[in-house]
C-alpha positions in Angstrom: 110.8 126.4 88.9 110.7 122.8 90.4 110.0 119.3 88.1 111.3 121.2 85.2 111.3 117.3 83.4 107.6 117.8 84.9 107.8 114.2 86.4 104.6 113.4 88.3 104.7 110.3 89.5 106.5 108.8 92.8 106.6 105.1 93.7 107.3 104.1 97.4 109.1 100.8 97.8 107.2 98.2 100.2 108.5 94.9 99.0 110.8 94.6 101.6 110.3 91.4 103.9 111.6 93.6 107.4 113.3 90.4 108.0 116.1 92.5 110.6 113.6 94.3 112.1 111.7 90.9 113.0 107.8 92.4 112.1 106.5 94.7 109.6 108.4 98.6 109.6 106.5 99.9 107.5 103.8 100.5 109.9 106.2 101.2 113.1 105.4 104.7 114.6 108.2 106.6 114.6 107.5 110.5 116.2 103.9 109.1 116.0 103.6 108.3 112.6 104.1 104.8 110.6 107.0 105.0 108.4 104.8 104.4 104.9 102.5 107.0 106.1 105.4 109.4 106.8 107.0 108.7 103.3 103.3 108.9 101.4 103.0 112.3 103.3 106.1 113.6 102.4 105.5 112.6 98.5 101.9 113.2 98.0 102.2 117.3 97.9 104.9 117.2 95.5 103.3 114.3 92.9 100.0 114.3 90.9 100.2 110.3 91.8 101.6 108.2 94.6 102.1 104.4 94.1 103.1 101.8 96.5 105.2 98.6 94.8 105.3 95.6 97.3 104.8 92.2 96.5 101.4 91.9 97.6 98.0 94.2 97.9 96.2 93.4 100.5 98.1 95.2 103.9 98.2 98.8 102.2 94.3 98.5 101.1 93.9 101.2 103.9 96.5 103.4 102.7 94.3 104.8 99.6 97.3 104.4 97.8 97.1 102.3 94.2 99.1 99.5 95.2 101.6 97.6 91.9 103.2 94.6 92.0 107.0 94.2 92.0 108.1 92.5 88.7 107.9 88.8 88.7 111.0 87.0 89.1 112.9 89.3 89.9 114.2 89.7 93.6 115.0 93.0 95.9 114.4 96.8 95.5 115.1 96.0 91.3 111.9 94.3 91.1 110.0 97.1 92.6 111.9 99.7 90.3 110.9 97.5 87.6 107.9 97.9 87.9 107.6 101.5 88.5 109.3 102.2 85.1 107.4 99.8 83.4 104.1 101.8 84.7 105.5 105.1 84.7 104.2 106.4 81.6 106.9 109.0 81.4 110.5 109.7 80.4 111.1 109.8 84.2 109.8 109.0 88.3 110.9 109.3 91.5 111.6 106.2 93.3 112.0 106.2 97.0 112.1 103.4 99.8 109.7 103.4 102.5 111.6 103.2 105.1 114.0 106.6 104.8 113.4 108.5 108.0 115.4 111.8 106.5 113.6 112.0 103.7 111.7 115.2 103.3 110.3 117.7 100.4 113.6 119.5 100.4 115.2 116.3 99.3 112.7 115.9 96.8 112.8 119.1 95.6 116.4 119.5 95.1 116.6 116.0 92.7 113.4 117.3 90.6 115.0 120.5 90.3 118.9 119.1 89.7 117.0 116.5 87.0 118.8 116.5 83.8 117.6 113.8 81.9 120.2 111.1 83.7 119.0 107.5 83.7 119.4 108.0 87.6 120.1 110.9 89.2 120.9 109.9 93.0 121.9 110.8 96.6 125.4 110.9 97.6 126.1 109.6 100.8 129.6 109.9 102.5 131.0 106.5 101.1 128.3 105.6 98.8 125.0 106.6 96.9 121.5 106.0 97.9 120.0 104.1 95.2 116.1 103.8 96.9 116.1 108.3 96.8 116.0 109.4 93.4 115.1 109.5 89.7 115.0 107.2 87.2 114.7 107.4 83.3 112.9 105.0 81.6 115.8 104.9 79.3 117.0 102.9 82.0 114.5 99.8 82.1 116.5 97.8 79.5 119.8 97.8 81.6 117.7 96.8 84.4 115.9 93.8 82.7 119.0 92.7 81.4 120.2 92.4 84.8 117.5 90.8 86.2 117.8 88.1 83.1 121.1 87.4 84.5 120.3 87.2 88.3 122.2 90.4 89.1 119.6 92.2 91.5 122.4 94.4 93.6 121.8 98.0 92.7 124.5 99.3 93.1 126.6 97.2 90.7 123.8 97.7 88.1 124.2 101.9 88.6 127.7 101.5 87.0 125.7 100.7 83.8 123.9 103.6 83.9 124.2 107.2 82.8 124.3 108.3 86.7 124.8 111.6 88.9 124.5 112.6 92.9 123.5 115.1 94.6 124.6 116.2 97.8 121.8 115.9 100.6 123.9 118.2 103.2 123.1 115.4 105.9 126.1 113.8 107.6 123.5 110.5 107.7 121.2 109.3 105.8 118.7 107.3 107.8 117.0 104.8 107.1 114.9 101.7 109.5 115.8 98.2 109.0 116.6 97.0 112.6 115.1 97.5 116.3 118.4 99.2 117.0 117.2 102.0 114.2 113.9 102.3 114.9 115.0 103.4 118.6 118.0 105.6 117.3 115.1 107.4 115.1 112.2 108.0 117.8 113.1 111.5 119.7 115.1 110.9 122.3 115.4 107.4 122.1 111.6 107.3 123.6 108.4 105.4 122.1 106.4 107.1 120.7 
């Protein structure tokens, strides 16, 4: 049986300013589709409720998503996570960036059925973990905030801190789109879509 830990909610990650891409990914076609729509798509079958966290409202008003803020002061992908465990409502959620062009309900599937109760359970990629594709316990927040009280926003340091474990996603890469470069490595054939 899937979501044994009967987590229900999943919270997209849009704060990101898509400052090496030059314009706004999260509403690049790739294979036809924007990226957010893709990842809300991919999430809304598996979750009773799909949030978006982003640092302002109004360009996903047409998504029909609720839209949260990222926590205040706080800067990067931690002040988005913040906020999703702060509005949670639940031991645990899943947490997963917009912009990850191999995500799929597979993927999703295997971390709600691997969850154990971690504060994170993860991906593992090749030479490191993907911290913006997983679970989070809200046993977790206070490491976080303390974190954030002490300017440390880089996730991967604040993981260490953390009752943690990865799963393998059987993918040699895990892609994601932060750069022109990506985006035409991800359409099919290197074509526009």
């Amino acid at each position: 049986m899937i979501n044994m830990m009967n987590i229900t909610n999943a919270y997209i990650m849009a704060g990101g300013k898509s400052r090496r891409m030059g314009r706004d990914k999260l509403f690049l076609r790739v294979n036809g589709v924007p990226l957010l729509t893709r990842t809300r798509r991919v999430c809304r079958d598996l979750f009773a409720e799909v949030y978006i966290v982003a640092r302002e409202t109004a360009r996903f008003q047409a998504t029909g998503c609720p839209v949260l803020l990222d926590a205040e002061g706080v800067e990067g992908p931690l002040a988005g996570i913040i906020t999703a465990l702060r509005h949670c409502g639940e031991p645990a959620c899943f947490v997963t960036a917009a912009d990850l062009r191999d995500l799929d309900q597979t993927v999703i599937k295997r971390l709600l059925e691997a969850y154990a109760g971690e504060q994170f359970l993860g991906i593992r990629e090749p030479d490191h973990c993907q911290p913006l594709c997983g679970i989070y316990g809200v046993s977790s927040l206070p490491v976080f905030l303390e974190a954030a009280g002490r300017g440390e926003y880089a996730l991967h340091i604040i993981l260490q801190d953390l009752d943690c474990r990865y799963i393998e996603h059987g993918l040699k890469v895990w892609r994601n789109v932060n750069s022109p470069v990506d985006l035409a490595d991800q359409r099919d054939g290197g074509k526009n879509v």
